[in-house]
GUSESE-343360 format. One line per 10 residues: number of its first residue (from 1); their letters; for each residue x, y, z of N, C-alpha, C. Coordinates in steps of 0.001 Angstrom, whole numbers. Example, Ala and Ser with C-alpha at 12.3 -4.5 7.8 and 13.67 -1.06 7.14 Angstrom:
REM residues 2
1) AS) 13190/-5690/7800/12300/-4500/7800/13200/-3300/7800 | 12850/-2250/7080/13670/-1060/7140/12900/30/7870
***
This chain:
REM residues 275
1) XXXXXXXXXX) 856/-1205/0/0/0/0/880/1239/0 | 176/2436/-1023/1396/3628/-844/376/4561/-1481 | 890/5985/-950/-50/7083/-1184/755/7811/-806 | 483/9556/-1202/1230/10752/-1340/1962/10660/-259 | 1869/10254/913/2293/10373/2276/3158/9524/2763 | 1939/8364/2674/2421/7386/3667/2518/6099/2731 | 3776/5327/2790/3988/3883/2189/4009/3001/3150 | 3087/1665/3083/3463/340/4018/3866/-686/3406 | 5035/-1268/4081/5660/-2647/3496/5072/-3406/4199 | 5911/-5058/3964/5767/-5801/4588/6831/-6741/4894
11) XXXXXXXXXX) 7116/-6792/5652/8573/-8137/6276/8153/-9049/7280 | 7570/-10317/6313/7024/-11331/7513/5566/-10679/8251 | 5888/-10763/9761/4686/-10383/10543/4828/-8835/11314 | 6036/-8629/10593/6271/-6980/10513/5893/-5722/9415 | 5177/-4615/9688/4441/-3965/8800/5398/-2786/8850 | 6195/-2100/8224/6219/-435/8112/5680/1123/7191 | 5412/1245/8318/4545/2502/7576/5525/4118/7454 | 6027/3971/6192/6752/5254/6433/6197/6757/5725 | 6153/7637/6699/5506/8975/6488/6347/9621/5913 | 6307/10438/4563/6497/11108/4167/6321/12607/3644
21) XXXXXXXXXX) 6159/13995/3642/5733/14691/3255/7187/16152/2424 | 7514/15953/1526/8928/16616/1358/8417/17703/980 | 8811/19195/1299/10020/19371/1849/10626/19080/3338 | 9438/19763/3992/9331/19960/5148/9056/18624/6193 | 8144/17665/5475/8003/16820/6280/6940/16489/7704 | 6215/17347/7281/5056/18061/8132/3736/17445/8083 | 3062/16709/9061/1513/16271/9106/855/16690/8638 | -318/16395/7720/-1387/17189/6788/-2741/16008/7279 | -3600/16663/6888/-5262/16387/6793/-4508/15092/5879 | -4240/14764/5175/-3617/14274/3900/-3101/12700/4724
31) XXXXXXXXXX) -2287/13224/5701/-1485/12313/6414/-2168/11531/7659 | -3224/12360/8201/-4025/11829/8854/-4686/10754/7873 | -5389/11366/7299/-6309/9630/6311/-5233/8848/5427 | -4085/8560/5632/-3603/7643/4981/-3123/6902/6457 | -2999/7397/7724/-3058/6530/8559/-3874/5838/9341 | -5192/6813/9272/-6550/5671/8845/-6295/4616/8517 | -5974/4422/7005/-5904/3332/6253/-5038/2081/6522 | -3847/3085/7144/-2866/2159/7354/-3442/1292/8852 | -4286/1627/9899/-4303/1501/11091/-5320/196/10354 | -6108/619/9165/-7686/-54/8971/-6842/-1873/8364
41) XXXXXXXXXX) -5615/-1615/7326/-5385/-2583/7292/-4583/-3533/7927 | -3830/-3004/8558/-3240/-3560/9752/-4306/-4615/10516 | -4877/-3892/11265/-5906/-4641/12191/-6870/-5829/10926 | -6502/-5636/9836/-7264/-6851/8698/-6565/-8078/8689 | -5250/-8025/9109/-4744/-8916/8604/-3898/-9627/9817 | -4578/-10743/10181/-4057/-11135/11951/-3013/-11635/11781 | -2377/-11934/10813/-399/-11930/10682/233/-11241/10773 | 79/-10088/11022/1169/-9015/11384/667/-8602/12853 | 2301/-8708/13512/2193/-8480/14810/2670/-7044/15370 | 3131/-7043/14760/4245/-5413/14942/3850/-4290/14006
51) XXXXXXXXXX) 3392/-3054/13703/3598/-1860/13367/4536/-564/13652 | 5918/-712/12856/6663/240/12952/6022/1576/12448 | 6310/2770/12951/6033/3924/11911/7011/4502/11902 | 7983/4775/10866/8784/5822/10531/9094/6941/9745 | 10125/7655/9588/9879/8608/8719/10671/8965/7563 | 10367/9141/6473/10723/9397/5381/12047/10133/4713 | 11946/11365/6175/12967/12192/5772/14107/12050/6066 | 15383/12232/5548/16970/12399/6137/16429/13172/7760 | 16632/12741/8690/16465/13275/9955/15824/13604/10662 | 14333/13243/9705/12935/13687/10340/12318/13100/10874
61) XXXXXXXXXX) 11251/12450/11932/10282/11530/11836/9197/11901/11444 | 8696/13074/11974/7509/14272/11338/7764/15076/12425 | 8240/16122/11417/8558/17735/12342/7889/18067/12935 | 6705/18127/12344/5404/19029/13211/4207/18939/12378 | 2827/19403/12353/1724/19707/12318/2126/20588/11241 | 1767/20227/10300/1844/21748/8934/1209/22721/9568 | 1955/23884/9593/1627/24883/10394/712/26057/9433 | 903/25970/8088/-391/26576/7061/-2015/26413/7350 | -1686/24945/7712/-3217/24445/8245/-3739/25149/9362 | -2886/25296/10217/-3152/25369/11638/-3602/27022/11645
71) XXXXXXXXXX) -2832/27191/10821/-3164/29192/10761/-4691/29329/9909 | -4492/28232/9226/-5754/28850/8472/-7452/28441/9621 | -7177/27258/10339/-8142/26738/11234/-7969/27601/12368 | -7071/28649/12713/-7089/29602/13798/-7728/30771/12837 | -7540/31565/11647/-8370/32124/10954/-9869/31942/10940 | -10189/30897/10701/-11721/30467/10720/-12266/30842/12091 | -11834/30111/13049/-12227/29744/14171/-12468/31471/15082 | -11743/32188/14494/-11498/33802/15057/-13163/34453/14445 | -13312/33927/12843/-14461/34614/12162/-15901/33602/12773 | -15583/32699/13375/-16732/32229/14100/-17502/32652/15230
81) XXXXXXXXXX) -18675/32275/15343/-19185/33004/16373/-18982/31534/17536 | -19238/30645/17215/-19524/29506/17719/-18550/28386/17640 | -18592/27467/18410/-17426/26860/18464/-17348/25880/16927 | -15947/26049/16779/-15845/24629/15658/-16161/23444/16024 | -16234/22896/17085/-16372/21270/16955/-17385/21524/18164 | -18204/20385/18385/-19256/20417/19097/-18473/19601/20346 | -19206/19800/21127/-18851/19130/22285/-18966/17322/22652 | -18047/17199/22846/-17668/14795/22511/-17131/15052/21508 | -17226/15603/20200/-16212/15430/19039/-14955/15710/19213 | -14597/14551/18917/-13292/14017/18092/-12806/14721/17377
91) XXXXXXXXXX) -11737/14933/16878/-10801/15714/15537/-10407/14294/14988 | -10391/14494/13546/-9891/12829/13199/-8619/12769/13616 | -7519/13182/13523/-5902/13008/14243/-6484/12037/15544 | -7590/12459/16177/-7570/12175/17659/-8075/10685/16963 | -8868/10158/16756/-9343/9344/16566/-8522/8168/16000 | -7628/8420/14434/-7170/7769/14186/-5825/7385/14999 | -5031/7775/16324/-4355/7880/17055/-4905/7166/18342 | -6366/7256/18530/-7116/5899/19245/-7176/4865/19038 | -6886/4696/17596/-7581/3483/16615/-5655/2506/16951 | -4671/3781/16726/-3321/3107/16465/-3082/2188/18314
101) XXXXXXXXXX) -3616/3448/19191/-3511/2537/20741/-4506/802/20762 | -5487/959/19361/-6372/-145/20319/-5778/-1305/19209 | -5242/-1071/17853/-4238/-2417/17779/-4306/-3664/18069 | -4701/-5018/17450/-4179/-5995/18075/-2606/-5537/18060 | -2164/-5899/16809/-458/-5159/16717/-15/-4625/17578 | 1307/-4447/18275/2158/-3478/18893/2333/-2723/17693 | 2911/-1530/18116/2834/-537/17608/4525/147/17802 | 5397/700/16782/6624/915/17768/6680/2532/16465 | 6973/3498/17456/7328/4544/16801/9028/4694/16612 | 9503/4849/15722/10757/4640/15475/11302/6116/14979
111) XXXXXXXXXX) 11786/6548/15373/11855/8114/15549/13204/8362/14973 | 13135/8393/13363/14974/8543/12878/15219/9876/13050 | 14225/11069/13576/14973/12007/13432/14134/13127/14890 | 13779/14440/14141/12821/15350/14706/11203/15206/14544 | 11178/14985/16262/9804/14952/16440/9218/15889/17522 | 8669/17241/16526/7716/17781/17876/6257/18253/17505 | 5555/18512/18007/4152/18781/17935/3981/17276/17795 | 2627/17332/16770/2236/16373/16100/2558/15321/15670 | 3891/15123/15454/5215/14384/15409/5043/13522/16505 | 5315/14444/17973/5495/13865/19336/4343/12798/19576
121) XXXXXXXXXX) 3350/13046/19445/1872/13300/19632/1611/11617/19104 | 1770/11717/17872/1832/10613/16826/2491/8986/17910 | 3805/9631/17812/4670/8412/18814/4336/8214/20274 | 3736/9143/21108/2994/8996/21930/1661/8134/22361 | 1200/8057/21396/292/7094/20650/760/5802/20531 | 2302/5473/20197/2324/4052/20158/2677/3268/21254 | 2804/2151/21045/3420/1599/22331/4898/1608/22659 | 5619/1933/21722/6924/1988/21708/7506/2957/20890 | 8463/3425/21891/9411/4652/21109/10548/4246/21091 | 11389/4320/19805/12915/3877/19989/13057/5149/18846
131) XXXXXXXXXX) 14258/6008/19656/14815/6636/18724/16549/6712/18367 | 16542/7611/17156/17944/7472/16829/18664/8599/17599 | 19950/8384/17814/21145/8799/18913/21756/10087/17773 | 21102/10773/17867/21823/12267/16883/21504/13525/17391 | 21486/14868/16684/21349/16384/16766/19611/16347/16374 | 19028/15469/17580/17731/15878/17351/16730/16196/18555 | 15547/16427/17923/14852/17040/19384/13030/16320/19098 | 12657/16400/20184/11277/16069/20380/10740/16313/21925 | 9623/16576/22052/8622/17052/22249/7479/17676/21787 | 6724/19426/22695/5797/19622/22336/5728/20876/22377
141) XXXXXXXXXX) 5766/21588/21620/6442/23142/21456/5218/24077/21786 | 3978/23967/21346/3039/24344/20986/3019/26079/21797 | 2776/25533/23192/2794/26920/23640/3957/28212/23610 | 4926/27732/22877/5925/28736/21835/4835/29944/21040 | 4059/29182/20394/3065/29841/18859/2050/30436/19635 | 1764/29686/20672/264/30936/21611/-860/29497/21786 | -245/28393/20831/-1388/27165/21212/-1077/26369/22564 | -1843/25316/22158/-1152/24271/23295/-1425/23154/22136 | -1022/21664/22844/-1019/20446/22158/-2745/20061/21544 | -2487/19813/20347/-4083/19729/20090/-4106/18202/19513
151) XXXXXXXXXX) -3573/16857/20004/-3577/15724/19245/-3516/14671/20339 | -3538/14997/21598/-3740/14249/22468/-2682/14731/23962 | -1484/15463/23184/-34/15541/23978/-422/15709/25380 | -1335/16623/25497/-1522/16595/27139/-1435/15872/27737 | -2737/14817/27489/-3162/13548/28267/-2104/12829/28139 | -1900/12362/26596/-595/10941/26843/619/11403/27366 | 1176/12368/27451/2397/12536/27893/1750/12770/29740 | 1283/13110/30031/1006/13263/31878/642/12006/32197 | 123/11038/31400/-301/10150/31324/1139/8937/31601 | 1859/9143/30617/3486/8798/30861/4353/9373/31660
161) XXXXXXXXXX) 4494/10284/31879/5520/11215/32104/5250/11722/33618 | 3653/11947/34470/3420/12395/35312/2982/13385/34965 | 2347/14147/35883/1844/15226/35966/2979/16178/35717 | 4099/16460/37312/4863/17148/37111/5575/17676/35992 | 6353/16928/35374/6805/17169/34275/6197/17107/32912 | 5540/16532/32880/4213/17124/31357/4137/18726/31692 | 3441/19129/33076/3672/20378/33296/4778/21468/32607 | 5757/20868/33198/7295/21333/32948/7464/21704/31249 | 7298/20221/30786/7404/20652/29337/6836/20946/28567 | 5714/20766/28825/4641/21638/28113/4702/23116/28371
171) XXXXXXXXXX) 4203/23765/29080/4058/25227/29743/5434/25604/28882 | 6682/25251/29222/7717/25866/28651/7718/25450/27106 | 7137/24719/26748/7677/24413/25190/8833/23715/25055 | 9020/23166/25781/10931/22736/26222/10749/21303/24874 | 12079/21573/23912/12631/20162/23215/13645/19872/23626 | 13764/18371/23771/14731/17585/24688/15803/16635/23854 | 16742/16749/23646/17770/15739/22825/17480/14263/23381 | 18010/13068/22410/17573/12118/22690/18001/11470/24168 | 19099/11967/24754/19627/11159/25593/18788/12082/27193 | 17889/12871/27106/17360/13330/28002/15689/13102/27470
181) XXXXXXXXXX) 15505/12655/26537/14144/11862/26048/14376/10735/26876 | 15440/9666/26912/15455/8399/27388/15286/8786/28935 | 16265/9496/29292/16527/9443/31047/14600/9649/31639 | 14122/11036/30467/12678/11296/31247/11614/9954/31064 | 11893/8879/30237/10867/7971/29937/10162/8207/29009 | 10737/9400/28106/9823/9545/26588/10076/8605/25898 | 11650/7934/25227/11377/6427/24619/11762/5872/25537 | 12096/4906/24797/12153/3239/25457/13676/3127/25224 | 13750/3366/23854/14951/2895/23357/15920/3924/22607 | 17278/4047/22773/18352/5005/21671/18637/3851/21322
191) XXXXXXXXXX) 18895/3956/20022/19714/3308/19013/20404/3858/17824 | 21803/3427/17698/22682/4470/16877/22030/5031/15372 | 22295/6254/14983/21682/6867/14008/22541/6036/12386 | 23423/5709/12956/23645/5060/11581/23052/3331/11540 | 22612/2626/10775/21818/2066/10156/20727/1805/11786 | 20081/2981/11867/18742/3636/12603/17680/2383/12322 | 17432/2006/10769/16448/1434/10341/16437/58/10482 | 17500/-485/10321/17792/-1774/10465/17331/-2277/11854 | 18261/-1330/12999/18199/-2091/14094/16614/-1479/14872 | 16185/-694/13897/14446/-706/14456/13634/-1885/14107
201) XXXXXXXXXX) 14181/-2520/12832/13235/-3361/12130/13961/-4930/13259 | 15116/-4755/13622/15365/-5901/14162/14384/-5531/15863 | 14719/-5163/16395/13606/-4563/17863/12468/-4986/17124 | 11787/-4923/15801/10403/-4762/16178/10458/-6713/15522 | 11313/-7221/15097/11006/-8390/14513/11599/-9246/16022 | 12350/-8822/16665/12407/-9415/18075/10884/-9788/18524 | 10482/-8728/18958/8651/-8880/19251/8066/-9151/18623 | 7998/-9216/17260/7348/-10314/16921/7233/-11679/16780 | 8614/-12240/17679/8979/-13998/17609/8020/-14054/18963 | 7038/-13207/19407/6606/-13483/20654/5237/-14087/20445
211) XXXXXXXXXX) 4485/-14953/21245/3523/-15854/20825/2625/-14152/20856 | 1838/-14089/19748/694/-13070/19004/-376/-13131/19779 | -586/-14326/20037/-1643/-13987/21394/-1397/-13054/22873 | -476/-13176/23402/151/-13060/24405/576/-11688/24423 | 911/-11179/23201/1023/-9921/22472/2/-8866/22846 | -822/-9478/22335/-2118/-8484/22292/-2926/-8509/23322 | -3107/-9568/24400/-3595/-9683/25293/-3062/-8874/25966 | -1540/-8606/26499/-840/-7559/27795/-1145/-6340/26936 | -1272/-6576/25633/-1767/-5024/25501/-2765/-4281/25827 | -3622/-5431/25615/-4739/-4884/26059/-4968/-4599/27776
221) XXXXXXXXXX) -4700/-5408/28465/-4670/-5487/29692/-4112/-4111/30406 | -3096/-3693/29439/-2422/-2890/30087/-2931/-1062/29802 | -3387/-1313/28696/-4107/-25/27498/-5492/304/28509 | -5922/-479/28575/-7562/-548/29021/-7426/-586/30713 | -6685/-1442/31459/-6448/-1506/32850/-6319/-200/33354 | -4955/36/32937/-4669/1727/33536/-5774/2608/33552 | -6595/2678/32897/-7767/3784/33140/-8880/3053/34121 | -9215/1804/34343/-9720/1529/35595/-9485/1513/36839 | -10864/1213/37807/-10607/839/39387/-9831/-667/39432 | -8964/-326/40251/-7981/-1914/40099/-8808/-3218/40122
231) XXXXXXXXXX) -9691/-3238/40927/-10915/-4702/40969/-10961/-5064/39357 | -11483/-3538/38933/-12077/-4192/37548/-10933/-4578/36435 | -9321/-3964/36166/-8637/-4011/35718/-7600/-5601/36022 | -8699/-5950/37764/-7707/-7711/37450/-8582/-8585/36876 | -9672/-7915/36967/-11092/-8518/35834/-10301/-8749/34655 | -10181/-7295/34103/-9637/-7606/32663/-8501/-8313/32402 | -7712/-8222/33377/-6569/-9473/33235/-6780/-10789/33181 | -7355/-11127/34034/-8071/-12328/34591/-8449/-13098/33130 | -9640/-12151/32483/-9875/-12442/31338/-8994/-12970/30087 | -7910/-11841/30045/-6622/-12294/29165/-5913/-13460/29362
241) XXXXXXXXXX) -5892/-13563/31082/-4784/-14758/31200/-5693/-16095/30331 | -7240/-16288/31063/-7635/-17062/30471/-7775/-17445/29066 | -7705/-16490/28335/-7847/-16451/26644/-6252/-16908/26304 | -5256/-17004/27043/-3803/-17707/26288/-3558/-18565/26995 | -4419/-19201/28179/-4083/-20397/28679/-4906/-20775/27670 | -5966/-20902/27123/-6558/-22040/26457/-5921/-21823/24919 | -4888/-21224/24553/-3883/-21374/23612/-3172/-22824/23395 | -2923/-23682/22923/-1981/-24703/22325/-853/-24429/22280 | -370/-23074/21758/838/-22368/22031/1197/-22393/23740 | 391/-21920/24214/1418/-21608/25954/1173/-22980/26465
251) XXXXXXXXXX) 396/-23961/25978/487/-25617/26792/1972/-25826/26106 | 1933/-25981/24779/3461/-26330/24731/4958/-25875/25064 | 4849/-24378/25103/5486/-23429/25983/5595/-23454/27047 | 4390/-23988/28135/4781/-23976/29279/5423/-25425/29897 | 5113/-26888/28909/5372/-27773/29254/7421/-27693/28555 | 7350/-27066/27922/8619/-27035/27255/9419/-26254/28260 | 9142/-25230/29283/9688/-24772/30585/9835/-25508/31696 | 9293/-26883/31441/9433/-27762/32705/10868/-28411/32163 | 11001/-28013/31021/12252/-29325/30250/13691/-28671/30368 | 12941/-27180/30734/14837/-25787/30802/14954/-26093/32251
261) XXXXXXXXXX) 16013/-26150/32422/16912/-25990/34051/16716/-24548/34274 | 16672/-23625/33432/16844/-22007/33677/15798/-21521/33320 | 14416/-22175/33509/13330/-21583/33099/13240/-20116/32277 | 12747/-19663/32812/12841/-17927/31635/13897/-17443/32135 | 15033/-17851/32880/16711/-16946/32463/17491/-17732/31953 | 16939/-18368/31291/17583/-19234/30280/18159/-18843/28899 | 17743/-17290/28137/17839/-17086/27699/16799/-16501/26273 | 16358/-16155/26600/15124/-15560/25335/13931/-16271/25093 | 13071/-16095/24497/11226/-16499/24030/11544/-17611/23625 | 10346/-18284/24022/9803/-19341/23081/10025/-19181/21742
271) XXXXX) 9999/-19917/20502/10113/-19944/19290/8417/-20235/18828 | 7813/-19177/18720/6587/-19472/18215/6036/-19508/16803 | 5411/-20719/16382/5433/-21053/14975/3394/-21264/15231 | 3548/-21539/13423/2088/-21786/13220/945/-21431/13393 | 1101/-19661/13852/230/-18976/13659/214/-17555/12616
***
């Protein structure tokens, strides 16, 4: 699949979706519905376990929110009397950025370059951030321009990050180089900027040797839990565990752990086949 924006491959049970927009490299209305699409076929096809998203440009992952747009929807919104969006509505960004959290797939944002605004926002959204080790920056600038985060940044980053410091960096607009992205818990992962791509696609094909059930179940558990009262969130666990015990996969997995002397520090996953 490929469109003005956004191209998706395929490697095995690994999908990448790489965003493009040249010169600049900047989110559009444009870029939102091609990740629609990409989110719509993903979730079609229960062989792919992993969704990388990366970016197109020499150094970019997506700069920012095309900022033409944004002026022209602050234009409108000034000649209005009444609000633009009604109250419960969604902006599609928001939506299709719901759609990327609810995934069977993991999801890994792979960040080869600069990511702020919308950019940030985007990878915030996934389950995984690994970025590259260079002269780059990310966060959420917004209140620089007179806005604030309009794609979710608030919530998911306080949401990650704490209160305190979402505070911190938001209010100031503060962008953070990668090695003070890692220390705060914005990614997961640095990995060297030279072949960036490779060793993203190897991280995300790691997780995918992981039994696919088991996958999507802690995802869910964990996506959906956190916003409940704990009772109900060991409910939802409860539920998961049961849906991969009655797997064929974890009977043979787990009887195959009675056979290691070093049970799980034995050295890495199960080898899961045949699904």
């Amino acid at each position: 699949m490929s469109s003005a924006s956004v191209s998706l491959e395929r490697s095995g049970s690994v999908a990448v979706a790489t965003l493009s927009n040249p010169p600049r490299h900047t989110m559009t209305a444009h870029t939102v519905a091609d990740l629609a699409r990409v989110a719509d076929a993903v979730e079609a096809d229960p062989a792919l376990r992993v969704l990388v998203l990366t970016g197109g440009g020499e150094g970019v992952f997506v700069a920012h929110y095309e900022v033409g747009e944004l002026a022209a929807m602050a234009e409108r919104n000034v000649a209005r009397e009444a609000p633009a969006s009604k109250p419960g509505e969604l902006h599609p960004l928001h939506r299709v950025l719901l759609c990327l959290e609810s995934l069977r797939a993991v999801t890994i944002a792979a960040l080869n370059g600069n990511a702020a605004g919308g950019g940030c926002e985007l990878a915030l959204a996934c389950d995984f951030r690994v970025m590259a080790d260079g002269p780059f920056r990310t966060a959420l600038p917004e209140t620089s321009v007179g806005i604030i985060p309009g794609a979710g940044g608030t919530q998911r980053m306080a949401r990650l990050l704490g209160t305190a410091r979402a505070l911190d960096l938001v209010l100031h607009g503060q962008l953070v180089a990668p090695p003070e992205a890692l220390s705060l818990g914005l990614v997961h992962r640095l990995l060297p900027a030279a072949g960036f791509r490779a060793a993203a696609l190897e991280f995300a094909t790691a997780l995918a040797s992981r039994s696919p059930l088991a996958l999507a179940e802690a995802k869910r558990a964990i996506r959906r839990g956190v916003e409940l009262p704990l009772e109900e969130g060991l409910a939802l666990e409860q539920l998961g565990f049961e849906r991969t015990m009655r797997s064929r996969d974890a009977a043979a997995a787990l009887r195959a752990f009675l056979g290691e002397p070093e049970g799980f520090l034995g050295g890495g996953p199960f080898p899961w086949r045949g699904e």
